[in-house]
N, C-alpha and C positions, 0 to 999 in steps of 0.2 A: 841663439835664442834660448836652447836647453838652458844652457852654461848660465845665462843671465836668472831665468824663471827659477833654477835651484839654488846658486847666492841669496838670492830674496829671500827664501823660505831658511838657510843655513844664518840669517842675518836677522836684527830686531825689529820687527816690524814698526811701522809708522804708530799705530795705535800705542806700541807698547812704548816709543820715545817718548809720545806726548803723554801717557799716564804716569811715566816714572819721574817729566819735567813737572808737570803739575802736583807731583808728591811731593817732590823737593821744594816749590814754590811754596806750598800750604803747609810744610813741616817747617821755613823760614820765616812764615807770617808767624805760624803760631810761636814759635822763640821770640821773636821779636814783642807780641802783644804781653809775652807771660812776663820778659824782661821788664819790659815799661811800666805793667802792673806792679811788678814788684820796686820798681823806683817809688811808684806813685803812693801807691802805702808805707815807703821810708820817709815819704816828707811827708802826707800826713799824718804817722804817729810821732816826728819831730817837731810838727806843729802840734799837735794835742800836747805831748811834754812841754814844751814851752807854754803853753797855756794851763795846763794842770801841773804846776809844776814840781816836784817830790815834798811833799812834805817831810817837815824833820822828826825823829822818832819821837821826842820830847822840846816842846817848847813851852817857855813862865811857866815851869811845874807840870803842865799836864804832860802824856801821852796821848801822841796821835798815828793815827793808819788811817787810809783811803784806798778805793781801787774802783774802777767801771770797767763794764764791760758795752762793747758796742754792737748795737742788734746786727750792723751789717760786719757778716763774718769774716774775719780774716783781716777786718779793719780794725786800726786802735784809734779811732774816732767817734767820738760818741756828741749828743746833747745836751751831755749831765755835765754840772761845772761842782768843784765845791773849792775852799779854798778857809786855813785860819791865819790870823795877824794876832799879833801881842803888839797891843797900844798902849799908851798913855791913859786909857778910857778903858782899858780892861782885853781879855782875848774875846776878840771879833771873829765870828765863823759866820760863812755863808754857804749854803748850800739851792743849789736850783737845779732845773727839771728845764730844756729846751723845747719848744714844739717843734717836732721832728727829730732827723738825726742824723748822723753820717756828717758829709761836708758840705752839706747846705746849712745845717746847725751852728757851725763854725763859727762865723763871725759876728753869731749875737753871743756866744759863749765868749769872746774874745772884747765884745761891746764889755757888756757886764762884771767877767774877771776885773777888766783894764780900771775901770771906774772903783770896782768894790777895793782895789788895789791903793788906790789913793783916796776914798773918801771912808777907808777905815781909820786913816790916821789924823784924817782933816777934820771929821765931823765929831763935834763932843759929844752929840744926841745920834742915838740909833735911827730916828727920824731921817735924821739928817741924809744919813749913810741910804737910806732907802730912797729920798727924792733925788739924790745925785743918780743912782741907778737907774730910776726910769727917764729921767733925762738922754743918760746916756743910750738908752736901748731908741728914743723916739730918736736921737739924730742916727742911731742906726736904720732903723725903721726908714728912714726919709733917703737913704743912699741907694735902698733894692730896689727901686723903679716901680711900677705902676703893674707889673706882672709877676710884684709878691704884696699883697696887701698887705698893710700894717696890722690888723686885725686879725690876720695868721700867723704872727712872727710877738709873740707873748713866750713869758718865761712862768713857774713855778720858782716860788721862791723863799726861803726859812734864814734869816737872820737870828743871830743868839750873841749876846754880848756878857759874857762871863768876867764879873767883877773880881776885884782880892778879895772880898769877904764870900764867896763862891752865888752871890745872889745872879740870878740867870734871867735876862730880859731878851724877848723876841716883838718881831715883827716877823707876820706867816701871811706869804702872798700865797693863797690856797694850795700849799704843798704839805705834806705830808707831817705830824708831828712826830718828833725822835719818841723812843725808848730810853727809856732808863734805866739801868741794872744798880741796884743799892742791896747789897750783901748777898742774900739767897732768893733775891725776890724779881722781877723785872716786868717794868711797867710803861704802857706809853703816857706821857705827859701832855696834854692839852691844857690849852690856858681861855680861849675865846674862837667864835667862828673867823676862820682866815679871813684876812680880804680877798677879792679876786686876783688871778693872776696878773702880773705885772706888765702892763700895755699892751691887754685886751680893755681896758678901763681905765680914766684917771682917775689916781689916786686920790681921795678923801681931802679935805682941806684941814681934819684933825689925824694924827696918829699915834693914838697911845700905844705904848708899850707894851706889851701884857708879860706881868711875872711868871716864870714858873716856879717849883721848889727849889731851894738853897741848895747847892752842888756843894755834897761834901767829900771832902780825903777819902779815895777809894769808891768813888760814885765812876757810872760810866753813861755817856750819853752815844747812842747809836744814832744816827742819821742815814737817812733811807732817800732814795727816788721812787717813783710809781711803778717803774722797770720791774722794783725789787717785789713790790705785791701782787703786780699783775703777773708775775713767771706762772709757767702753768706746766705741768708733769703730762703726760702721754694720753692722759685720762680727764684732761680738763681741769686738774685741782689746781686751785690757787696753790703759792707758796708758800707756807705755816711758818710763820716771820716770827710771830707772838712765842709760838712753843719751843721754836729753836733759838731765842734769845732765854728764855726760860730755863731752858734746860743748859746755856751757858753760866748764866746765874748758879744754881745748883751746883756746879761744876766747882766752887770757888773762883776765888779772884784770879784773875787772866788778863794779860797787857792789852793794847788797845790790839795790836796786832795778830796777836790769839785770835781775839774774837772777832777780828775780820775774816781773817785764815777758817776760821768754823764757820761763819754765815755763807759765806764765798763757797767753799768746800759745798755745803749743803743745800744751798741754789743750784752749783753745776750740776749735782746730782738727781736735784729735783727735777730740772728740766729736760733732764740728758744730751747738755752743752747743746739744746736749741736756744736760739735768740730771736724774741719775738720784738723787742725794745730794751733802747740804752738802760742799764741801770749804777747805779753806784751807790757805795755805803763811804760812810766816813762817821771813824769811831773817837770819842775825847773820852781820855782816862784824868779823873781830879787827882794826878800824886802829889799833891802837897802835903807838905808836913804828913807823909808817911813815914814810920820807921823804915831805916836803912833797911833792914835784911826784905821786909815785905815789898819795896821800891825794888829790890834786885830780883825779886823772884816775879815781881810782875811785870820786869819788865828785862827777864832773860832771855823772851824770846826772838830771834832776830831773823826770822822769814820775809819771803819776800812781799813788798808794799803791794803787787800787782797781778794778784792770783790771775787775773784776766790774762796778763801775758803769755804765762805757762800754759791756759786752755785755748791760746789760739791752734 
């Protein structure tokens, strides 16, 4: 009975079996959950790229860059869509703003893209281009069931259709109006009060176009989400959009990629890489008919399209 009561005590006690299986058990959940996590954000930022998908550095003359970033961290999923096409009818850009974000956002980013994909090259009128899209988002609307109202499932939305003679025509479902950089100066462009956001309301039974200024050789147009104005610094400040496009201006002429790489740059800074909401920029540079040597220095720079990736 000695012999036995001092084995016991020379031996692991029962408590200690069950605390070191139970360590083991929670040390194999947690690998397992962290694995799957990180499958589950390789498909969704294989789904985002397929849906946002690379722009090319230059297309019909201009220069282009884009990049989002997604409020929920560590994900490259966002609400923000943008997307350019070279038509027949001129370069067609759109840009929009999801209500919400992450991967509930998804598949009205995916409605939207899919449509603006084929009725940029279908529609001769920018009108046009815009009724196919709400179209498209109400048979989205009509597949989430009755425990997503259609009424919370609206987009922000900035259409621009940039002719050869650089004349710039929009349709702005209440989203945000681009900037313009033209030499040492830069300026936001507004043309009329937006309509509402894109099905929260139907659309108007007229819809003119509204001009902006003629896009000349060496013009550059910024485009923004709300992401980008509402960032906010430690301190409560908004993010000073206006002065740091300003002071890219001043800077001299910069490819589109530049002055994504400086916006991007000075957002992560601002906020100190917090994400409060998706945001994304998408920049058009007019290189036409630039002289060679100024087309190569504007457009020598060859960084990466997706500053957001590098601050995940």
């Amino acid at each position: 009975m000695n012999r036995l009561r001092a084995g016991t005590q020379r031996g692991m006690r029962p408590g200690a079996v069950f605390l070191a299986v139970g360590t083991g058990i929670v040390l194999h959940a947690r690998r397992t959950i962290l694995h799957e996590l990180r499958q589950a954000r390789a498909v969704a930022g294989a789904a985002q790229n397929a849906l946002l998908r690379p722009l090319p550095p230059h297309l019909a003359g201009f220069g282009l860059a884009a990049a989002q970033l997604s409020a929920d961290r560590g994900a490259a999923v966002g609400g923000d869509l943008y997307e350019v096409i070279a038509t027949e009818h001129g370069l067609r850009v759109v840009m929009g703003d999801v209500r919400g974000h992450g991967l509930a956002a998804l598949g009205t980013v995916a409605a939207v893209l899919g449509s603006f994909r084929e009725a940029a090259h279908d529609e001769r009128e920018l009108a046009g281009v815009l009724r196919r899209l709400e179209r498209a988002l109400a048979r989205h609307q009509r597949t989430r069931g009755p425990q997503h109202p259609a009424a919370e499932d609206f987009v922000t939305l900035l259409l621009l259709e940039i002719a050869d003679d650089g004349r710039v025509r929009t349709l702005n479902c209440g989203h945000p109006w681009p900037h313009r950089l033209r030499g040492r100066g830069a300026e936001p462009v507004a043309a009329v009060e937006p309509l509402p956001p894109l099905g929260a309301f139907p659309l108007p039974r007229e819809l003119p176009t509204a001009d902006l200024d003629r896009l000349l050789p060496g013009d550059t147009l910024v485009l923004y989400t709300d992401g980008v104005l509402d960032a906010r610094d430690a301190r409560g400040r908004f993010f000073p959009l206006a002065p740091v496009l300003a002071g890219v201006a001043r800077a001299g002429p910069m490819s589109a990629r530049t002055v994504l790489r400086v916006v991007f740059t000075a957002l992560l800074r601002h906020t100190g890489n917090r994400r409060c909401d998706d945001a994304a920029v998408l920049v058009v540079r007019d290189d036409r008919d630039l002289p060679h040597p100024a087309r190569s220095r504007a457009g020598a720079d060859t960084g990466p399209r997706r500053p957001a990736d590098e601050s995940s």
